[in-house]
N, C-alpha and C positions, 0 to 999 in steps of 0.2 A: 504494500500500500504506500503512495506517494504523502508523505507530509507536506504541510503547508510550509509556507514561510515561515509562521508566529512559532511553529513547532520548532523550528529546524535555529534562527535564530534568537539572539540572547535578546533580553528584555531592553530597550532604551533606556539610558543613565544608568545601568548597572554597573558597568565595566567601570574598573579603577582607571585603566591604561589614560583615559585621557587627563588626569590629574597627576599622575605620573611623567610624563608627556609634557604639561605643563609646568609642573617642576625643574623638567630636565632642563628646560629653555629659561626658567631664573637663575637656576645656578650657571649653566652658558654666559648670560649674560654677567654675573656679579664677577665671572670667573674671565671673561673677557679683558672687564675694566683691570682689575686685577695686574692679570700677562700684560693687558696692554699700557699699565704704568710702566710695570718692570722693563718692557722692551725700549720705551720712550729714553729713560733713565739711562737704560745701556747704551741706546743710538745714540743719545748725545754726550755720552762722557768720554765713546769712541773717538768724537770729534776734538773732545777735550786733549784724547793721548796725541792724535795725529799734531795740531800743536805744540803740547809742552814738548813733546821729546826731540823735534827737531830743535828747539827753542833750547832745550837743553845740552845738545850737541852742540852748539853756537856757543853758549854762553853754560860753561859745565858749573859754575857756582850755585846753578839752581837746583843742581842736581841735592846741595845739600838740605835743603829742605824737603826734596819731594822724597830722602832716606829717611826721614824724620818723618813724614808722614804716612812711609809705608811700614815701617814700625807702628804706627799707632793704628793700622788699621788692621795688624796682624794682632796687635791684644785687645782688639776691639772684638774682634773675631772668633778669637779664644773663647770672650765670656759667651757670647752669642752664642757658641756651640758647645759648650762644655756639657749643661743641663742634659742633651738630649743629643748627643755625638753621634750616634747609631743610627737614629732616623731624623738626621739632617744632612749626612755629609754623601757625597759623591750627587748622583742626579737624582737620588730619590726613587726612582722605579723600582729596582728591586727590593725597597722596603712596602709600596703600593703591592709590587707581588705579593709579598709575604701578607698582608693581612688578606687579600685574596683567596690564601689558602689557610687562612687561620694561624698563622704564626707568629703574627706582629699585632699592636695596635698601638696606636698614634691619640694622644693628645690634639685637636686638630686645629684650636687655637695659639698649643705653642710650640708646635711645630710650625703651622704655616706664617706665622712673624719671620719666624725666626728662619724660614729657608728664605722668604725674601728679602730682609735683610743682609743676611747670610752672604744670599746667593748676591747681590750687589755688590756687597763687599770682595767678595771674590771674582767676579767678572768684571767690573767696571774698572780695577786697574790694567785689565788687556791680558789673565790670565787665558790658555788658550782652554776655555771649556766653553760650554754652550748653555744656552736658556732654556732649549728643548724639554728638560726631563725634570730641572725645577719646576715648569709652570705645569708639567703631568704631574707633580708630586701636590702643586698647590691646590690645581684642579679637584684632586682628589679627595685634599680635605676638606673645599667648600664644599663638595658634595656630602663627605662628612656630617661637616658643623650641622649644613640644613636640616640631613638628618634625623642628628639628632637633638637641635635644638628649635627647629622654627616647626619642621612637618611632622618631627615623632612619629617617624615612617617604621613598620614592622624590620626586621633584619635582611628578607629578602628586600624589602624599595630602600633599604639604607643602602646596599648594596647596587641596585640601580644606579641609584644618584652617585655614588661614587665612581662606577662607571662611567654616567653619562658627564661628571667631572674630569675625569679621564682625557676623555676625547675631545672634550674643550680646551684643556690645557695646552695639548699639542696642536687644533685647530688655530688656536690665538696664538698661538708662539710662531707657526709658517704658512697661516693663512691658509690652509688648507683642510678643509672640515673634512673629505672624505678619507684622506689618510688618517686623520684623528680616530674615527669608526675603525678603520681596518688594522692601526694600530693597536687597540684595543680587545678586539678577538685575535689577531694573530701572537699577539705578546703578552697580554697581562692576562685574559677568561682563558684562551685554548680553545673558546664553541662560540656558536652562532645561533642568541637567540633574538626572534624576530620583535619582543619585547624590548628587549635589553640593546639592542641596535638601534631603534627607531626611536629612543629617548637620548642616546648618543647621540645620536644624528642629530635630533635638534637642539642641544647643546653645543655640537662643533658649528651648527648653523650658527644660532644667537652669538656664539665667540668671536665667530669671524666675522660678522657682522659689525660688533662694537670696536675690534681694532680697523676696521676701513674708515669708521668716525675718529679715529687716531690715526691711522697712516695712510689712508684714500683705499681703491678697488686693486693698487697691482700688487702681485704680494711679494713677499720681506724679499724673497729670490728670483727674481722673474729673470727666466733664461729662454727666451724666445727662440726658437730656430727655423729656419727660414727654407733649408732645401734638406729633403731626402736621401737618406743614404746608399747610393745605389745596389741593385741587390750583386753585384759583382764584386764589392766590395762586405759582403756579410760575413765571410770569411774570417775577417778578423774582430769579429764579434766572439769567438770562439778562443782567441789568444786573449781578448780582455777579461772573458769568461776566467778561462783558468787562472789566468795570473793575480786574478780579484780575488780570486778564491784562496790563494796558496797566501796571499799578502794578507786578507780576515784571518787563514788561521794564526798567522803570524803577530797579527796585532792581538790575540784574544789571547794566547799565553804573551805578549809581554805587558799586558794592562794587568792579567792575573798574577803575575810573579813582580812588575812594580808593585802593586796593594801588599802584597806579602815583605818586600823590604822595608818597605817605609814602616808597616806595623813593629820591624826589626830595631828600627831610629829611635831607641828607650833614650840617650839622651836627651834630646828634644820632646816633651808630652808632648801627647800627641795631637791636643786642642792647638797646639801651636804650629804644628806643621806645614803650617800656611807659610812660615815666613822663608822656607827653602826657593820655591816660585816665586813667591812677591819681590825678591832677591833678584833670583834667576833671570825676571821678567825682563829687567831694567836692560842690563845690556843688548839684549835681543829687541827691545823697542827704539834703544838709540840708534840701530844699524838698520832695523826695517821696522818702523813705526805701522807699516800698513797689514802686515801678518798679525798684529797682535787679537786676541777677542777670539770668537767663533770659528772662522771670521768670514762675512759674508762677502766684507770689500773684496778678500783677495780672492774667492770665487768668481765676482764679477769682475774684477780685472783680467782673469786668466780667459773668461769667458766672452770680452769686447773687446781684448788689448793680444791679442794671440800672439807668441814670441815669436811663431813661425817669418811673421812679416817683419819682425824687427831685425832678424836674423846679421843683415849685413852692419846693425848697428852696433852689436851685439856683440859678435866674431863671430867664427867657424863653429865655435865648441859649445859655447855659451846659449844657446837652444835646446841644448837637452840637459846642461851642467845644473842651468837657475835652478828648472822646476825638480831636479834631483836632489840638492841642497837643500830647496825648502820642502821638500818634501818630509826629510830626516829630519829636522829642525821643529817642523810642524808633527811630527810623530812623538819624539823624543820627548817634546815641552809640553804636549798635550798627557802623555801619561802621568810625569812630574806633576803638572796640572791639576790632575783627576785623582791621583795615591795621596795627594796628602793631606786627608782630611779633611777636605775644605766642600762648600756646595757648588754643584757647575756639574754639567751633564756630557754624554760624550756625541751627541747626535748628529749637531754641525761640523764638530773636528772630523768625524767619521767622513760627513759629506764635503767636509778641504780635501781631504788626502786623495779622497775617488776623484776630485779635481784633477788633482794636482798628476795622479796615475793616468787622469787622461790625458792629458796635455802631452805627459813624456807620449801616451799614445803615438797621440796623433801627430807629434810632431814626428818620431821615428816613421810611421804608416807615411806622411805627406814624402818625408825628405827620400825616402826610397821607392816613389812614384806607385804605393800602394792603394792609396784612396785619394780622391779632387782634396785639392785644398781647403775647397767652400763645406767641408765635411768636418774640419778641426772641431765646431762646436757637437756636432751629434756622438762623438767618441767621447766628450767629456762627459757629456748627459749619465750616456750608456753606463761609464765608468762610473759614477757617483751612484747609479739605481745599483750596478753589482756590487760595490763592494757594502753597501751600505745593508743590502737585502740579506749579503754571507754574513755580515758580522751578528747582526740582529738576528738570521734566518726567520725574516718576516719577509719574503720575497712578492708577496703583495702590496704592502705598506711602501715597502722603496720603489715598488712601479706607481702606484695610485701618488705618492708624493712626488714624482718627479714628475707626472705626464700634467700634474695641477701647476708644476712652478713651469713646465717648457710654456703651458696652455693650447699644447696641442697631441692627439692622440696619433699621430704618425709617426712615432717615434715606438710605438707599447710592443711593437714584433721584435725591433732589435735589443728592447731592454729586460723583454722576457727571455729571448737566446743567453744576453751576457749573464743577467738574474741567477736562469738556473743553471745555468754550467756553474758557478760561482759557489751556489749553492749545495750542488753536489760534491766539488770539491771539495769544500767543507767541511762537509757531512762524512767523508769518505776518511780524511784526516782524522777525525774525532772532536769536530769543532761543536759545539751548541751553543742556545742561544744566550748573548752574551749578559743580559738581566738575568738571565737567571742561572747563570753558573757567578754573577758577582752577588746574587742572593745566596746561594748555599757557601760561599766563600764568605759571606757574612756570619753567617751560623747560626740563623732563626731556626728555632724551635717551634 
């Protein structure tokens, strides 16, 4: 016998989802304004370092006050993190895992001061970490607070809203709400529920919404590309593939065995372990002021200013040397960065290095008449979705985020080839993914 409609469908206004739903989209928004102070703060202090340190290189006397100042922002820092050092320092997600899985919980008031605080103090002198995975950590505890103090939501909608804080955070931090979602089942749940997505969803909506009233419609990375790869050149989609992969597993033991040494540096507590970097930083800012931070500049430098054509300015050598150098430079001082103790995420540095691996790409591919010149930007793309996707092994997230920042989908065939070749080499090494072997390296219970 056929049922009716009235049978077969739920009663009208019964359903919670749409209260939930609208939840999702206040904490989005509160959780927008939020990232989108934070990132304001950092864009303009950036602009602050590209001044003093040339200014400082001129005139080295000033140097002595700004050593006096980065002392004081290393005991400033200290206090900020001492309270609560475990679920503040590095980017925050793999403590987000852990209450996921019941292993942690977070205070979500003094925690989230105090990562953005924290996290300010620690990026805004040009150390090289990212915003990324503070504003997932912050994300998560406005969803939290709401909670558990404005909606006194049962444990499963507490758990929603922290989700769908989740995926705001990282929406607001690179303008891109759909990675925010897929970042969130691919990295922090494991599953796909259509509940639990569609209150994400509109969370990374309302986020990204409120920083375009803070920094307009294009977003933080916009890497536009203009011609197609030809398929005769796909071929070395397959060399960027492996060598993305063999370079994640490389970076995933040496970020695991920096954390390991530095917890070895008993001289220094370890609330202070800030002041190694903040040290470190200064001369690496007097020599190249524009690497310092994330950093997003020297992505779009590599990404508008391509060495290839500078080449005869340059020399013979110095086309593959730069972006070799800073590539080590930018690997080396990002894990320095991230080991010691301090808040700052590894998401952007992850996405300098796949730069920087493509550039050496493409420059090697161009100079041995492998692929068109007019090709150099779609090798860098490629390289930033593989290497980003093997470290993570969230090989959805780093296609859905790069095809939001190119703003176009013709690019999603070759960055699925490099993705999972990348991927698999990873996998086949014994690599996982990297939040969550720096949670069990935590040692939540």
């Amino acid at each position: 016998m056929i049922k009716t409609a009235k049978q077969v469908l739920a009663k009208p206004f019964t359903s919670n989802f749409f209260f939930i739903f609208l939840q999702g989209i206040i904490i989005g928004l509160i959780t927008g304004l939020i990232v989108g102070t934070f990132r304001w703060i950092i864009d303009h202090t950036m602009k602050f370092l590209f001044f003093i340190y040339p200014l400082m290189r001129q005139k080295p006397i000033y140097l002595v006050p700004y050593l006096l100042g980065t002392v004081i922002i290393c005991l400033i820092l200290a206090q900020v993190l001492k309270p609560v050092l475990n679920n503040i320092t590095g980017s925050g997600v793999p403590q987000v895992e852990a209450i996921m899985l019941d292993e942690n919980k977070m205070n979500w008031w003094s925690i989230l001061w105090r990562k953005f605080v924290g996290g300010l103090l620690a990026i805004c002198p040009g150390l090289f970490l990212g915003r990324e995975g503070p504003c997932i950590q912050m994300g998560a505890l406005v969803g939290q607070g709401f909670a558990e103090n404005i909606f006194e939501c049962s444990e499963e909608d507490r758990r929603l809203l922290q989700c769908a804080g989740i995926a705001a955070g990282l929406s607001a931090a690179v303008s891109a709400p759909l990675a925010g979602v897929f970042f969130l089942v691919e990295v922090i749940t494991h599953s796909f529920k259509p509940k639990e997505c569609i209150s994400a969803l509109g969370a990374a909506a309302s986020a990204d919404l409120v920083t375009i009233i803070f920094f307009g419609t294009r977003p933080c990375l916009y890497l536009p590309i203009a011609k197609k790869l030809p398929v005769h050149s796909y071929w070395s989609l397959i060399t960027v593939g492996i060598v993305a992969g063999l370079m994640a597993y490389g970076y995933q033991r040496s970020l695991l065995n920096t954390k390991w040494l530095f917890s070895k540096l008993k001289i220094i507590p370890m609330q202070y372990h800030s002041i190694v970097p903040l040290l470190l930083v200064i001369p690496i800012g007097l020599a190249f002021p524009h690497v310092l931070g994330g950093s997003h500049y020297l992505i779009d430098s590599l990404f508008h200013n391509p060495l290839i054509i500078q080449e005869e300015k340059l020399g013979q050598l110095s086309w593959i040397l730069i972006p070799v150098v800073f590539f080590l430079l930018r690997l080396i001082f990002s894990m320095i960065s991230y080991c010691s103790s301090i808040p700052g995420g590894t998401f952007m540095p992850i996405l300098v290095l796949g730069a920087l691996m493509g550039t050496i790409f493409a420059t090697v591919f161009i100079h041995l008449g492998l692929i068109p010149t007019d090709n150099y930007t779609n090798i860098i793309v490629v390289s930033m979705a593989a290497y980003l996707g093997a470290i993570l092994r969230a090989p959805f997230t780093a296609i859905i985020l790069l095809t939001e920042m190119i703003g176009t989908v013709e690019q999603v065939l070759p960055m699925i080839m490099s993705v999972f070749i990348a991927y698999l080499i990873l996998a086949l090494l014994g690599g996982e993914p990297i939040y969550t072997v720096l949670r069990k390296q935590m040692g939540f219970k």
